[in-house]
C-alpha positions as MATLAB code, in Angstrom:
seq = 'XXXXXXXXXXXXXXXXXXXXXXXXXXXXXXXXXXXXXXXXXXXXXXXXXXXXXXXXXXXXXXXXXXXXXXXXXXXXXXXXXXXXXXXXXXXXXXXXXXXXXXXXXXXXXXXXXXXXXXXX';
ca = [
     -27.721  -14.320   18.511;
     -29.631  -13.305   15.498;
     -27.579  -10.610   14.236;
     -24.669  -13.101   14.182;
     -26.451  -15.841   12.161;
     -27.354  -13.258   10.105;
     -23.673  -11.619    9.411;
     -22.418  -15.331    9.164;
     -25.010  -15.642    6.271;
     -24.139  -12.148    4.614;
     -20.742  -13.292    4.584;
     -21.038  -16.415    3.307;
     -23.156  -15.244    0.737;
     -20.221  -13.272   -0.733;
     -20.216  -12.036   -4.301;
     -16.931  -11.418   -6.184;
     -16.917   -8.911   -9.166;
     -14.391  -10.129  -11.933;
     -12.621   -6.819  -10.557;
     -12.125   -8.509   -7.345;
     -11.569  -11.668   -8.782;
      -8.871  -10.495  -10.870;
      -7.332   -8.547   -8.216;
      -7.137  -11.929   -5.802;
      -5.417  -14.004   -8.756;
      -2.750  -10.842   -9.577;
      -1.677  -11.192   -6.226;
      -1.730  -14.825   -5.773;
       0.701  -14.583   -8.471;
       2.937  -11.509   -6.871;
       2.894  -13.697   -4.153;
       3.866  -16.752   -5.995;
       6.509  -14.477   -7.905;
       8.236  -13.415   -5.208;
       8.461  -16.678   -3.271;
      10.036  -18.222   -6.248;
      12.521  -15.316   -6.683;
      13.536  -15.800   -2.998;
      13.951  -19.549   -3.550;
      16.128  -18.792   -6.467;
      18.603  -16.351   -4.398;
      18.484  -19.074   -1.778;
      20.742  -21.599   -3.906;
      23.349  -19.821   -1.730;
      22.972  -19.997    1.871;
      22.079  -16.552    3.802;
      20.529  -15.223    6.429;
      17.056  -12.701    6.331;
      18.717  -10.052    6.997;
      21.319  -10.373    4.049;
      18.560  -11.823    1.811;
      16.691   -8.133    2.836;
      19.554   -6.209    1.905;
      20.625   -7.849   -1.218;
      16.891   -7.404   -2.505;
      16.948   -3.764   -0.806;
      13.013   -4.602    0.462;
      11.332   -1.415    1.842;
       8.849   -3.674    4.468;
      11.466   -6.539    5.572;
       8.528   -8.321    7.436;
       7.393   -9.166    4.299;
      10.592  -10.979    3.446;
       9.973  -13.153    6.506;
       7.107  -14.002    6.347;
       7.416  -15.234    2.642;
      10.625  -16.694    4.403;
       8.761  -18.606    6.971;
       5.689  -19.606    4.468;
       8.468  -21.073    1.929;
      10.145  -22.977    4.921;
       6.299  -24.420    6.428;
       6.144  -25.508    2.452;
       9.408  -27.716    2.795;
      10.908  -25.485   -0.102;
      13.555  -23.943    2.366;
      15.235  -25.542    5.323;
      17.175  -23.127    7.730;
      20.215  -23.780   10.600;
      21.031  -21.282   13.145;
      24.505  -20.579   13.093;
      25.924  -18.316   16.140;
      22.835  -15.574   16.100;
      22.180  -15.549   12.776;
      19.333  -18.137   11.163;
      20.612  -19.146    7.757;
      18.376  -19.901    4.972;
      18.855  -21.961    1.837;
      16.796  -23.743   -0.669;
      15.817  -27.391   -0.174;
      15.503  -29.985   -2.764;
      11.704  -29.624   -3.305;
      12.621  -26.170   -3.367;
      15.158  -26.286   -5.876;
      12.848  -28.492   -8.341;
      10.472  -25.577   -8.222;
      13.208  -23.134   -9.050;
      14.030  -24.866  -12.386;
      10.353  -25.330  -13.172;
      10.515  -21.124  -12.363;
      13.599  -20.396  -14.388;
      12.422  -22.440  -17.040;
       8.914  -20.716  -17.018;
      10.640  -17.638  -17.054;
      13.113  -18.365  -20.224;
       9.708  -18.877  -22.068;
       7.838  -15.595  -20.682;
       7.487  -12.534  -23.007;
       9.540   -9.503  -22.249;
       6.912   -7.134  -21.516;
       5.141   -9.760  -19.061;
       8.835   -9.913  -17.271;
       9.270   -6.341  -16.929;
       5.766   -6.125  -15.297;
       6.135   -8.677  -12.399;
       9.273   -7.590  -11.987;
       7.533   -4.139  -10.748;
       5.823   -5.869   -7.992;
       8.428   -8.148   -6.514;
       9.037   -6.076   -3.278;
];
């Protein structure tokens, strides 16, 4: 009993370099990116797998889970239709995508081209 108080206090005791610190809020934002740029291909109803291909994603789990995240979020709302679950954006969602578009219209070039690098 101890040795687990005293790992439960090591870890609690965590300190973050501003390495690590900057590394958490870069992918925060990846994260962020790419949730937005789903919601914006969701304006048109789809399923996963279509969404996967159209954004030609290497690791399609990833898709789904963003997928599922967005959807627990009340961004996306999704209908099964025959086998297929079709996604599309709700309209929550959609407020966020013209908060995103508009963000983006505003963004520097050279800051576009470098998120763009790490969407999937």
């Amino acid at each position: 009993m101890n040795s687990f108080k005293k790992s439960l206090q090591q870890r609690t005791n965590l300190q973050f370099t501003e390495k690590m610190k900057q590394t958490i809020r870069e992918e925060v934002a990846r994260e962020a990116i790419e949730a937005d740029r789903l919601l914006q291909l969701l304006q048109q109803p789809q399923s996963g797998f279509a969404l996967c291909e159209r954004l030609k994603a290497k690791q399609q789990s990833a898709v789904y889970v963003t997928l599922h995240r967005l959807e627990v979020e009340g961004l996306i709302c999704s209908t099964w239709q025959e086998e297929e679950k079709i996604y599309k954006v709700s309209a929550t969602g959609l407020k966020r995508v013209k908060r995103y578009e508009k963000a983006q219209r505003k963004m520097p070039l050279q800051q576009l081209l470098e998120e763009a690098r790490h969407v999937y």
